[in-house]
N, C-alpha and C positions, 0 to 999 in steps of 0.2 A: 906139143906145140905151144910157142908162147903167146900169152893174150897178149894183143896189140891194147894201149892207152893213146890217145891222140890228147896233149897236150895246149891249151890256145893261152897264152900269156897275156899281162894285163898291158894297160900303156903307158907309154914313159918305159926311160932308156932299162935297157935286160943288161947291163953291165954288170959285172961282178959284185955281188952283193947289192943288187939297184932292184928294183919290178920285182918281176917275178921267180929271179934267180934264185933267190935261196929257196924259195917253196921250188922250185924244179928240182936242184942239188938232192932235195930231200927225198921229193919223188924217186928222185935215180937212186939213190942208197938205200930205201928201206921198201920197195916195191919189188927190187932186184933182179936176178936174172929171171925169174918165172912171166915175167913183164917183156914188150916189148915197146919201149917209151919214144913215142916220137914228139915230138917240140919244135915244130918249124919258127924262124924266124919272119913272124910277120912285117907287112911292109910297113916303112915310113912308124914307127909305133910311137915317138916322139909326138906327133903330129898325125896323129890315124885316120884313116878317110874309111867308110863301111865299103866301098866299091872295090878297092882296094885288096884290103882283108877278106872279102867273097869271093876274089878272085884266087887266094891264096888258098883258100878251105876248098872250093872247088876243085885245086888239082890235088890237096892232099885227099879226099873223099877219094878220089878218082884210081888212087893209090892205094885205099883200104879194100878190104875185104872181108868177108864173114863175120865174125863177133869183134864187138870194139865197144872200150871204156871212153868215154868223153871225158875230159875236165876244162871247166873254162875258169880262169880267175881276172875278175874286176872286171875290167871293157871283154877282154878274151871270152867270159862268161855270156853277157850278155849279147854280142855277137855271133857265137854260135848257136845260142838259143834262135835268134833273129831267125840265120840262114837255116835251122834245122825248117822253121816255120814257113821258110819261102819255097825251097830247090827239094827234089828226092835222092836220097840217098840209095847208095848199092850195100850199103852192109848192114846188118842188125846192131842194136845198141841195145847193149847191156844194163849199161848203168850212164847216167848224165849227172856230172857232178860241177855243180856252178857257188864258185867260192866268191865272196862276197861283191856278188854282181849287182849292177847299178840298174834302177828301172827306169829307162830315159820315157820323159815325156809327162811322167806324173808330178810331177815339182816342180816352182819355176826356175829353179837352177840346176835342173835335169833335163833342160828343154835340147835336141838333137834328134831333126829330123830324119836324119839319116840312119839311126839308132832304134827309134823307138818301132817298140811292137802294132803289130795293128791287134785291135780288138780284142779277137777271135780266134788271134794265135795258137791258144792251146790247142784248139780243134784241130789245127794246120800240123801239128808234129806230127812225126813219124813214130810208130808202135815204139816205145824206149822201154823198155823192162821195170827199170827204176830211176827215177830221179829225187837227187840229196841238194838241197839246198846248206849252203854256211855260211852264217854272219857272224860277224863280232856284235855284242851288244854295245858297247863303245868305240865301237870305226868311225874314226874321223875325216876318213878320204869317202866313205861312201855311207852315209848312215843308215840304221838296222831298221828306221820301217820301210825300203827296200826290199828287203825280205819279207815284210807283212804284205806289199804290193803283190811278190810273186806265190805269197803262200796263200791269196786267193783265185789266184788265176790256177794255179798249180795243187788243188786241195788234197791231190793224190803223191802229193811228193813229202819226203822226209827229211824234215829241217832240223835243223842244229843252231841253235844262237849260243852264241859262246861268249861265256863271263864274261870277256876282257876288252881290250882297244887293237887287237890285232887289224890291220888289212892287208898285208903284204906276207903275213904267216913266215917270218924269217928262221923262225923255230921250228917250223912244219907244222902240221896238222894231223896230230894222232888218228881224231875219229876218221878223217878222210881215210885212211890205210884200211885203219880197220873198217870201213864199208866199202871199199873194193874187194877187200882180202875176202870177205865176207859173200860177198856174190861168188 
């Protein structure tokens, strides 16, 4: 049977070569058939409302079942973190893999009410087996102490800060493979 992967992409336009397409492309070629890769297209993503996009992971949840890999990249990331923190799910999580997700609310040009975590959130998750956080240490769309924000809320997850200015991971991301592959 294959493992399902539930894909949430970042925002701004998913065009060909735009977002989060090339990291998906990637996804889909080197994850391969032993994967089942879903990738919904989120609503309005130019322009993304949190209500919106909860409404969209609500039907895709609704649609999963038994084991399931998460990956959220940039807004995609920190959104599904959010909703894991809010709603219950029906299927078990493997692994929760949040590529260089943004932490709304702690900086003042991270301010998004609709975005931000409450407090306490970690408490609020559902049992997730493993959680990998990924940053670029030079990301200039979402900068890396975002990561230092969720590596203390989160002190049981396995981070990765990576050399370079990546955020969009056009080239993909090796470690991510290998800690899917790995689970």
């Amino acid at each position: 049977m294959k493992k399902q992967v539930l894909f949430i992409h970042s925002a701004g336009t998913q065009d060909f070569h735009k977002g989060s397409s090339n990291l998906l492309a990637y996804l889909k070629d080197l994850l391969g058939d032993e994967y089942n890769l879903l990738y919904p297209k989120m609503p309005n993503p130019e322009n993304p409302e949190y209500k919106l996009w909860k409404v969209q992971l609500e039907k895709e949840f609704a649609a999963l079942g038994g084991k399931v890999f998460l990956i959220g990249h940039s807004l995609g990331a920190s959104v599904l973190l959010k909703y894991l923190s809010e709603k219950t799910t029906n299927c078990t999580i493997s692994g929760l893999f949040m590529i260089a997700a943004p932490y709304w609310g702690k900086d003042d040009d991270w301010q998004a009410n609709a975005y931000t975590l409450s407090k306490d959130f970690a408490t609020k998750l559902p049992q997730i087996s493993h959680i990998f956080l990924y940053h670029s240490r030079h990301d200039e769309v979402v900068p890396s102490k975002h990561l230092e924000y969720y590596k203390r809320k989160l002190p049981k997850a396995y981070t990765h800060i990576l050399d370079d200015d990546e955020h969009y991971f056009n080239n993909g991301l090796p470690k991510l493979i290998d800690d899917i592959k790995g689970l």
